[in-house]
MMTF fields as JSON, N, C-alpha, C and O atoms, coordinates in Angstrom:
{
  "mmtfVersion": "1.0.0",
  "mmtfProducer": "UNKNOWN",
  "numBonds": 343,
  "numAtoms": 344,
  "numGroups": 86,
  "numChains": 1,
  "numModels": 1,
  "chainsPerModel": [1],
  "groupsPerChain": [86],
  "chainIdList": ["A"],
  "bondAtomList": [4, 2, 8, 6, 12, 10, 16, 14, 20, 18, 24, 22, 28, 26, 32, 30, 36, 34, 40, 38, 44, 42, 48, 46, 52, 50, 56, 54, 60, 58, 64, 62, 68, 66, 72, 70, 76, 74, 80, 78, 84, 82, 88, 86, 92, 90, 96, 94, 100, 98, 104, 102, 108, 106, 112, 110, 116, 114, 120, 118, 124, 122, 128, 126, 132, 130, 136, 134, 140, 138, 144, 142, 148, 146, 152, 150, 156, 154, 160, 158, 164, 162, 168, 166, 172, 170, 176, 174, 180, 178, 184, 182, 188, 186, 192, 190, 196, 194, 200, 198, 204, 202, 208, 206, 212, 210, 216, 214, 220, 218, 224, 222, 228, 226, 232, 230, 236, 234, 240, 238, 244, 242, 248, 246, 252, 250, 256, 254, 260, 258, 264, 262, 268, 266, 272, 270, 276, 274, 280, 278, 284, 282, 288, 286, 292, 290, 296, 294, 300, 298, 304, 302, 308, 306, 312, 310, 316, 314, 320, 318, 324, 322, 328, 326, 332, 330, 336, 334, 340, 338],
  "bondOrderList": [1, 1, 1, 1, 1, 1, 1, 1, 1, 1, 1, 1, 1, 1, 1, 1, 1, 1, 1, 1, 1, 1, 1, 1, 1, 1, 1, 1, 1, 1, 1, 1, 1, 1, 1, 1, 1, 1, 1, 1, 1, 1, 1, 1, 1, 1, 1, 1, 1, 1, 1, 1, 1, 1, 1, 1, 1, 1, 1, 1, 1, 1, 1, 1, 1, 1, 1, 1, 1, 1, 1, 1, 1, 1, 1, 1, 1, 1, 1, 1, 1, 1, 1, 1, 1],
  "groupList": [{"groupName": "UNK", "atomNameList": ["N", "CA", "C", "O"], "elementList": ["N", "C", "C", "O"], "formalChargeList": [0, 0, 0, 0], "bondAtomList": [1, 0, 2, 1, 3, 2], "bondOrderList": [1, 1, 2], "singleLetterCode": "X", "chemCompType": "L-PEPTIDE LINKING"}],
  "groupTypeList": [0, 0, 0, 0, 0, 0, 0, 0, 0, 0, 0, 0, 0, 0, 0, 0, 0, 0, 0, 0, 0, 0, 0, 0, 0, 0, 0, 0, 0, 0, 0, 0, 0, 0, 0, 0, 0, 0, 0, 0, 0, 0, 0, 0, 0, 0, 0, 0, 0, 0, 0, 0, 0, 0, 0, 0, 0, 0, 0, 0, 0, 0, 0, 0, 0, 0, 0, 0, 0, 0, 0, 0, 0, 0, 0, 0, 0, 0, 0, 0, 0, 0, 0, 0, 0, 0],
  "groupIdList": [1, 2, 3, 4, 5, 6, 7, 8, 9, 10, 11, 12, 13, 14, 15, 16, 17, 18, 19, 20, 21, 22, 23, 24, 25, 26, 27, 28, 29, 30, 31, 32, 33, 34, 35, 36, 37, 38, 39, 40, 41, 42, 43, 44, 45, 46, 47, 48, 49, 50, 51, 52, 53, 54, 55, 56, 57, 58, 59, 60, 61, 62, 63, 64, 65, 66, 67, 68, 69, 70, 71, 72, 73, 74, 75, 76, 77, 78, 79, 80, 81, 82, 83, 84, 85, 86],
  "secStructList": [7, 7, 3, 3, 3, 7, 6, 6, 6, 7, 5, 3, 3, 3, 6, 6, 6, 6, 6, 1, 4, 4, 4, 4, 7, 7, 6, 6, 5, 7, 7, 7, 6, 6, 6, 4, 4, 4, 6, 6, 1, 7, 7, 7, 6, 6, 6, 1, 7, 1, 7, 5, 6, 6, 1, 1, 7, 7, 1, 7, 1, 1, 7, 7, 7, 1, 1, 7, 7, 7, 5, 4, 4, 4, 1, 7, 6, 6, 4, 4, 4, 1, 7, 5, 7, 7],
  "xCoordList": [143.572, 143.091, 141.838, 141.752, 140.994, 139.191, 139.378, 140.023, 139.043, 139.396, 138.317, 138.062, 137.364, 136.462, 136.668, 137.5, 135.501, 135.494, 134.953, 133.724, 135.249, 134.506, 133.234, 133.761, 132.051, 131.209, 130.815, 130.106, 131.278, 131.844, 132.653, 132.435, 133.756, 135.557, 135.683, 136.588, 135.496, 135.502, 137.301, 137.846, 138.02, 138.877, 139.296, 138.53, 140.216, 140.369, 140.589, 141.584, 139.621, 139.919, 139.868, 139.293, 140.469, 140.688, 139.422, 139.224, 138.346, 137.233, 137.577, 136.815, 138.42, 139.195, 139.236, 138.888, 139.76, 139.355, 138.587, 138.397, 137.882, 136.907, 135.407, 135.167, 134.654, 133.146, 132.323, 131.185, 132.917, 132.428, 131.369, 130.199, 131.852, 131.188, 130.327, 129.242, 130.364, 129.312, 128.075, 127.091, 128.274, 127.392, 125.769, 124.957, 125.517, 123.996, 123.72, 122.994, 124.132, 123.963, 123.843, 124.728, 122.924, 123.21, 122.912, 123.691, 121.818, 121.323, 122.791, 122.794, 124.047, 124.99, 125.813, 126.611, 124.756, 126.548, 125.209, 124.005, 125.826, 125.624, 125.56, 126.293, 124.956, 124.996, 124.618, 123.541, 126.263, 126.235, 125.942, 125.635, 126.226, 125.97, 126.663, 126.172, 128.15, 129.241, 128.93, 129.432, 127.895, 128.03, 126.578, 126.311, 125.576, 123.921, 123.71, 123.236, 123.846, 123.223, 124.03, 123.851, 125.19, 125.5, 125.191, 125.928, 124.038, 123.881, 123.879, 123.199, 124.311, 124.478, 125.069, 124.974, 126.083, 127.124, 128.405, 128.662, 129.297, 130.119, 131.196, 130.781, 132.388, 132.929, 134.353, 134.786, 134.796, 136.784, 137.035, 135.944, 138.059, 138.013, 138.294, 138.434, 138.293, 138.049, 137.058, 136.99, 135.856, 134.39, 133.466, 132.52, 133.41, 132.958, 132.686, 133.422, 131.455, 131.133, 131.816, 132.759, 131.366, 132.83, 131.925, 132.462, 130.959, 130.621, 129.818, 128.956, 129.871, 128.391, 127.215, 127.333, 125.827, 124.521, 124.692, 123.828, 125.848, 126.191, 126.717, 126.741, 127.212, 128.388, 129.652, 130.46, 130.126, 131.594, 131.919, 131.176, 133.088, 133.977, 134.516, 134.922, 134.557, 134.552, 136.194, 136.733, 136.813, 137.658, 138.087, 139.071, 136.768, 136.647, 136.854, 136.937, 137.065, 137.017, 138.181, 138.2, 139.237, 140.539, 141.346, 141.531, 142.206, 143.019, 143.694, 144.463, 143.73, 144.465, 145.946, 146.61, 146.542, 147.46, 148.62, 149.764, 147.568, 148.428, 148.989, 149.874, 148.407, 148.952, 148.336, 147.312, 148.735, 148.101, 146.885, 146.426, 146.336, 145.31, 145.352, 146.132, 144.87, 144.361, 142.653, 141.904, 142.497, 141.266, 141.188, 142.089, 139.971, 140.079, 140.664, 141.017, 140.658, 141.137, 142.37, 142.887, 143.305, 144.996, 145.553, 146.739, 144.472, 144.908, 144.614, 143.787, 145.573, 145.147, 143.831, 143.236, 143.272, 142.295, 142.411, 141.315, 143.608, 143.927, 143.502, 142.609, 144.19, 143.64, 142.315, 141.817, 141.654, 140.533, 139.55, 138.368, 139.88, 139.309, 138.829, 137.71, 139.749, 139.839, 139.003, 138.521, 138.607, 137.632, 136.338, 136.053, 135.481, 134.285, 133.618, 134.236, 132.22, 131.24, 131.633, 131.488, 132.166, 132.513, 131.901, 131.982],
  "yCoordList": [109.683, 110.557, 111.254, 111.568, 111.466, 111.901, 113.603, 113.784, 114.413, 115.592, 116.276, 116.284, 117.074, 118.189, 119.189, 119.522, 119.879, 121.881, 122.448, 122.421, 122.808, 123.317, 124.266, 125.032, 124.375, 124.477, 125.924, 126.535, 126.587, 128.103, 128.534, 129.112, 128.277, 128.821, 128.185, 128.891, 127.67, 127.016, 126.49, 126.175, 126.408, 125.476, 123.857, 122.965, 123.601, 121.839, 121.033, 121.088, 120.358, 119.412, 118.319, 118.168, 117.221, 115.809, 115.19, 115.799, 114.407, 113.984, 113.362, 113.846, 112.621, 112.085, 113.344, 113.315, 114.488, 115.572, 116.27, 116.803, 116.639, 117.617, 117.19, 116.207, 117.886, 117.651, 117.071, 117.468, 116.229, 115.281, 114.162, 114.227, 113.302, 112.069, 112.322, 111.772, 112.79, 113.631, 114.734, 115.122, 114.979, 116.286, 116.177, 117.101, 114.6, 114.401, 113.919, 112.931, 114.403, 113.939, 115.554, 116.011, 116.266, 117.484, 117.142, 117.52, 116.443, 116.478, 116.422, 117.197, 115.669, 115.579, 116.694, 116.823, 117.67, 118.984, 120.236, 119.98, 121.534, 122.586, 123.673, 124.437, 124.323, 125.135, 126.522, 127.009, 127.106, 128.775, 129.54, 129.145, 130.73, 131.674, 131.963, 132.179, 131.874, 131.303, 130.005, 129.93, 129.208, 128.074, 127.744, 127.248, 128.029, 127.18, 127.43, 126.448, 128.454, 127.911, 127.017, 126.863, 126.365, 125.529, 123.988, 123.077, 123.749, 122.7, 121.361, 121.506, 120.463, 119.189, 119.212, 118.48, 120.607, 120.571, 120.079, 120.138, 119.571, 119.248, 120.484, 121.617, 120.503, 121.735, 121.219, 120.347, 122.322, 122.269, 122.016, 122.178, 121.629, 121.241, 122.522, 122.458, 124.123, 125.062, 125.692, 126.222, 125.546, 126.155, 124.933, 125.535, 123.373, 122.708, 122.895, 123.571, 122.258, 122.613, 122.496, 121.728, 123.223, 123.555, 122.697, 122.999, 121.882, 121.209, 120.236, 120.457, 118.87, 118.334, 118.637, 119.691, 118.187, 118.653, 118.412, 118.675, 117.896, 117.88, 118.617, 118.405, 119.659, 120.748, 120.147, 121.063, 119.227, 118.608, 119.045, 118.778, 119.727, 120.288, 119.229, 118.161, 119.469, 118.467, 119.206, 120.08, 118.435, 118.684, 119.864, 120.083, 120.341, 121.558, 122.419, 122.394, 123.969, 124.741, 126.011, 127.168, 124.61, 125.153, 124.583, 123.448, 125.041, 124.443, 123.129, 123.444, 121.879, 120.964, 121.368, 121.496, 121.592, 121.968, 120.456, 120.201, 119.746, 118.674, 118.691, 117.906, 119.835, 120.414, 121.57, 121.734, 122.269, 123.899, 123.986, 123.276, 125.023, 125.498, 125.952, 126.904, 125.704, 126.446, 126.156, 125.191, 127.392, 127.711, 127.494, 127.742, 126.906, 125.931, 126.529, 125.766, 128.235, 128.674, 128.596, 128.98, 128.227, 127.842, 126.381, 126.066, 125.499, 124.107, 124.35, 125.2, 123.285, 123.185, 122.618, 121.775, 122.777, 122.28, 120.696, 120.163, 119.678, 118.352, 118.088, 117.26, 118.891, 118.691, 118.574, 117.51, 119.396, 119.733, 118.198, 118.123, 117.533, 116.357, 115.643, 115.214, 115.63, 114.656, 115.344, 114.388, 116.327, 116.705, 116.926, 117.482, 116.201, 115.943, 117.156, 118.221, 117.076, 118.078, 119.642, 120.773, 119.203, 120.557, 120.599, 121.572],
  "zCoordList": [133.454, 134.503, 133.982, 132.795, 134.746, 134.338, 134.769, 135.802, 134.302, 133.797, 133.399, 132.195, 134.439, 133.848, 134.438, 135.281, 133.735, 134.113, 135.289, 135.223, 136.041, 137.184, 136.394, 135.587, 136.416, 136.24, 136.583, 135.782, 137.861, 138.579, 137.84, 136.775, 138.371, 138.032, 136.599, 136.156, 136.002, 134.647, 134.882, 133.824, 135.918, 136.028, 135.62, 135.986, 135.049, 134.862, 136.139, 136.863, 136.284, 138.066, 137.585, 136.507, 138.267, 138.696, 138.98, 140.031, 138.853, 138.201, 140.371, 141.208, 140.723, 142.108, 143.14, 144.32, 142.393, 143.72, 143.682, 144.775, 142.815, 142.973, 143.421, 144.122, 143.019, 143.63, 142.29, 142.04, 141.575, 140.378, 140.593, 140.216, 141.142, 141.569, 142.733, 142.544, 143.596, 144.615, 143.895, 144.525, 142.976, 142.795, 142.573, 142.529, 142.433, 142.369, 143.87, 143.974, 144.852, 146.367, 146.813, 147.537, 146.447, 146.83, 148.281, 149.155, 148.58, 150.43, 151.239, 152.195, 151.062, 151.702, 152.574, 153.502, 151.244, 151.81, 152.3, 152.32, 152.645, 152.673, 152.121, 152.748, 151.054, 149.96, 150.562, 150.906, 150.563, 151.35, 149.698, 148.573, 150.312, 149.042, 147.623, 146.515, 148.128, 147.263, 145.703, 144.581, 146.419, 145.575, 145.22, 144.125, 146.191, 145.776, 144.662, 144.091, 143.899, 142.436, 141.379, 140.171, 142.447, 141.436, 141.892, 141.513, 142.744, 143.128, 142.213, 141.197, 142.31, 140.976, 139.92, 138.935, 140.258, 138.934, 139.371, 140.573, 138.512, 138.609, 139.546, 139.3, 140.486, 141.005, 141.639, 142.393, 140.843, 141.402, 142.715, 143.262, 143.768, 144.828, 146.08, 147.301, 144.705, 145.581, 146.143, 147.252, 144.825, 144.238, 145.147, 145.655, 145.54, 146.238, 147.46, 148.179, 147.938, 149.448, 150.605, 150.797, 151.346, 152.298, 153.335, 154.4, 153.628, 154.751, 154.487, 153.637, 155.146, 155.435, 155.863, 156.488, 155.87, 156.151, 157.566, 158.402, 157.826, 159.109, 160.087, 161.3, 159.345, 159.754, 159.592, 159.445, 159.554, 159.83, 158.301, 157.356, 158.205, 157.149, 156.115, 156.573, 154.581, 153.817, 153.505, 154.185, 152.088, 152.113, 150.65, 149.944, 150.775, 149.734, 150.357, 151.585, 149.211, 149.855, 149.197, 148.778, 149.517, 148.494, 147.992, 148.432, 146.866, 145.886, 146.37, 147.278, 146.162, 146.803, 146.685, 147.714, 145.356, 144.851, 144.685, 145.061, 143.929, 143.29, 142.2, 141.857, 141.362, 139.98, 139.988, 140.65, 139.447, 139.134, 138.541, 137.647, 139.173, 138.595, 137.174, 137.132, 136.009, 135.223, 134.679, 134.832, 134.038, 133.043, 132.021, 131.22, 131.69, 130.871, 129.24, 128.341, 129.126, 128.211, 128.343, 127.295, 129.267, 129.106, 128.68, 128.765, 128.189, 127.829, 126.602, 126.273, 125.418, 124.442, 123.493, 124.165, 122.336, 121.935, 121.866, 122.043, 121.623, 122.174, 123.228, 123.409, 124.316, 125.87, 125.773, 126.139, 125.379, 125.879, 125.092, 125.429, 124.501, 124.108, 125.357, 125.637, 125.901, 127.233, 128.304, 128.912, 128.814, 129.497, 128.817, 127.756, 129.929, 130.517, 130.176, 130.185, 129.828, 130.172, 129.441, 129.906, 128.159, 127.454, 126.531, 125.781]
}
């Protein structure tokens, strides 16, 4: 499982739900105040854009809650091998 830091929230996300693989497409989404200066960073699937350039609502916004949230200071230094972008 692919495993980085939210870049905001410094949260551990799912590389599959979060705003990982999207984040060099900034034109796609909508960057409110909450989030524009984190445009092209990697972002948890709460801290991610809440819309298309379209208006139609993405599926960010908030916690999916497929596993718990933690920060990245609650995993171990092992864990932390395995995530991305540290």
């Amino acid at each position: 499982m692919g495993l980085f830091k939210c870049s905001k929230c410094e949260c551990i996300e799912n590389t599959a739900l979060g705003h990982y693989w999207t984040r060099s497409r900034i034109d796609m989404f909508i960057w409110d105040e909450t989030n524009k200066g984190f445009k092209g960073e990697p972002l948890c699937s709460e801290c991610g854009p809440k819309f298309f350039d379209d208006g139609k609502p993405t599926e960010f916004g908030k916690w999916h809650n497929r596993f718990p949230k933690e920060h990245i200071s609650e995993i171990s230094e092992e864990e932390r091998k395995g995530v991305y972008n540290l």
